[in-house]
C-alpha positions as CSV (number, residue, x, y, z in Angstrom):
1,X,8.7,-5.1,-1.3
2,X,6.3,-2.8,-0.6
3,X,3.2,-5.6,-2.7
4,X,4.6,-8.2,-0.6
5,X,3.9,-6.6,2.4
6,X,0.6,-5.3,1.6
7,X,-0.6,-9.1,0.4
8,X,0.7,-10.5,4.1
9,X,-0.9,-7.6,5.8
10,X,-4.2,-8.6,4.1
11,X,-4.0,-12.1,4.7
12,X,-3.2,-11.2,8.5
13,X,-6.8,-9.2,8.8
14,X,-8.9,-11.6,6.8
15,X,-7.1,-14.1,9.2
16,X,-7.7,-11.7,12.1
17,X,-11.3,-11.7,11.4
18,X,-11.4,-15.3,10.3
19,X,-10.4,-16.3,14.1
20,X,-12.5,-13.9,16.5
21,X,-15.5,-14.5,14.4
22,X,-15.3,-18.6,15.3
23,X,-14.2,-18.2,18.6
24,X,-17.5,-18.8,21.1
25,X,-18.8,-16.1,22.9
26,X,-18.1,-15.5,26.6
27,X,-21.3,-13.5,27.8
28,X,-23.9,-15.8,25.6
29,X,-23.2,-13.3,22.5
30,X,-25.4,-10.5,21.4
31,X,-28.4,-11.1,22.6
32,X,-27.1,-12.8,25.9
33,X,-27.2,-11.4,29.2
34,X,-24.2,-9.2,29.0
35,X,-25.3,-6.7,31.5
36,X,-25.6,-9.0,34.7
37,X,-22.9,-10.0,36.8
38,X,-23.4,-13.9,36.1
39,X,-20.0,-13.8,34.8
40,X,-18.1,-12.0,37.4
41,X,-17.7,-14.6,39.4
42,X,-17.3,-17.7,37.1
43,X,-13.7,-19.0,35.9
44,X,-11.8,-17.5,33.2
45,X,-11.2,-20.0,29.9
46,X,-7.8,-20.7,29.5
47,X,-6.4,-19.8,26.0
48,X,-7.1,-22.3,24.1
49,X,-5.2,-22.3,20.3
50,X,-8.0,-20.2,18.8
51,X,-7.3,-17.6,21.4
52,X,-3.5,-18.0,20.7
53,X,-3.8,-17.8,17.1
54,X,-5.6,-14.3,17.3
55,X,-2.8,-13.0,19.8
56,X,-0.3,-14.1,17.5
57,X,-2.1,-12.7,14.4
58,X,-2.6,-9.4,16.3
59,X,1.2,-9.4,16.8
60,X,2.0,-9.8,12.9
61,X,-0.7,-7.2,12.4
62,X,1.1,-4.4,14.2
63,X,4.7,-5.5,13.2
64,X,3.0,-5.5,9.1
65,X,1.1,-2.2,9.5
66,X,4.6,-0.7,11.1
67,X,6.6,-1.6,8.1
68,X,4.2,-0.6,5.8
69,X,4.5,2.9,7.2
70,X,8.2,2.8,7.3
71,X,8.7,1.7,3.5
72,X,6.1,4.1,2.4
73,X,7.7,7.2,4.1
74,X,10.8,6.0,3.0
75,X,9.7,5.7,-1.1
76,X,10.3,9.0,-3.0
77,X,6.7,10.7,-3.7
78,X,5.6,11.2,-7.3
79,X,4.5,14.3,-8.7
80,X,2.5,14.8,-11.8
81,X,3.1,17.2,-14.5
82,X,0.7,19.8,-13.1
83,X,2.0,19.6,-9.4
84,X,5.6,20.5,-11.0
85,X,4.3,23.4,-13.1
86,X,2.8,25.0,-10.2
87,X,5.9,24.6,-7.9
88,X,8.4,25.8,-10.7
89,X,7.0,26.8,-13.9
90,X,10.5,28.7,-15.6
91,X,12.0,25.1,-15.6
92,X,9.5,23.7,-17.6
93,X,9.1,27.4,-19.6
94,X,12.9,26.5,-20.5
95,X,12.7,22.9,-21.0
96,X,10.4,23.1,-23.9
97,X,11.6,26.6,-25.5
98,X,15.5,24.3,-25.8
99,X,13.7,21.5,-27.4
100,X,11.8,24.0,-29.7
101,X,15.2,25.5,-31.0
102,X,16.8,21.8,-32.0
103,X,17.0,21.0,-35.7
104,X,15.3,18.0,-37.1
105,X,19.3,16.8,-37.8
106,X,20.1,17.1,-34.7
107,X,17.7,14.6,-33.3
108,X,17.9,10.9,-33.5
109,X,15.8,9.8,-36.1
110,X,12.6,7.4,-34.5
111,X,12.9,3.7,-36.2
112,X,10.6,3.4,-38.7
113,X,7.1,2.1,-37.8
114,X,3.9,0.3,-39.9
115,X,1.4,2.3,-39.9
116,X,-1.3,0.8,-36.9
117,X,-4.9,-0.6,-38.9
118,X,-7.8,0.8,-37.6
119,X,-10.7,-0.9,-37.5
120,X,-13.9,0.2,-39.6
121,X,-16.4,2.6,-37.3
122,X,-19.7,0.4,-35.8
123,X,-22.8,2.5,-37.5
């Protein structure tokens, strides 16, 4: 669930990004005159479907980046083998002196395996 959501929420920035870079410019871009007041006065653009699309994909953005947090604070965390021994190392102390102490007849025997080829060393 967790993949799934990470994919969308990928395809919703890269669609994000996709949009406001093709939409045109308001103040005549980067170099334009965005420091004078030329624009004050003059009519806003009505939202046209680029506009929408980029409100819409914000939307999905927000509502993907909140369940992402929720599922991952809701997954159990792994820990390694060295994380474990520091937080409790009689458990594992105790876990392999047990295994040490079992006769071979006691354990299941392993199914029988061919031996793997190796290939020759490259000199």
């Amino acid at each position: 669930m967790q993949e799934v959501l990470l994919v969308i929420h990928l395809i919703v920035a890269i669609g994000i990004i996709a949009t406001v870079l093709l939409q045109p410019s308001e103040s005549g871009g980067f170099m334009g005159n965005s420091g004078s007041m030329s624009n004050l006065m003059a009519p806003r653009r009505t939202a046209d479907a680029l506009t929408r699309l980029t409100t819409v994909l914000a939307g999905c953005f927000f509502c993907t980046s909140l369940l992402l947090a929720i599922t991952a604070s809701s997954s159990p965390q792994s820990q390694s083998l060295l994380d474990m021994a520091r937080d409790n190392p009689a458990a594992l102390e105790q876990s392999v002196t047990t295994e040490e102490k079992e006769t071979p007849a006691e354990k299941p025997e392993a199914p029988e395996t061919a031996p793997t080829p190796k290939a020759p060393l490259a000199e």
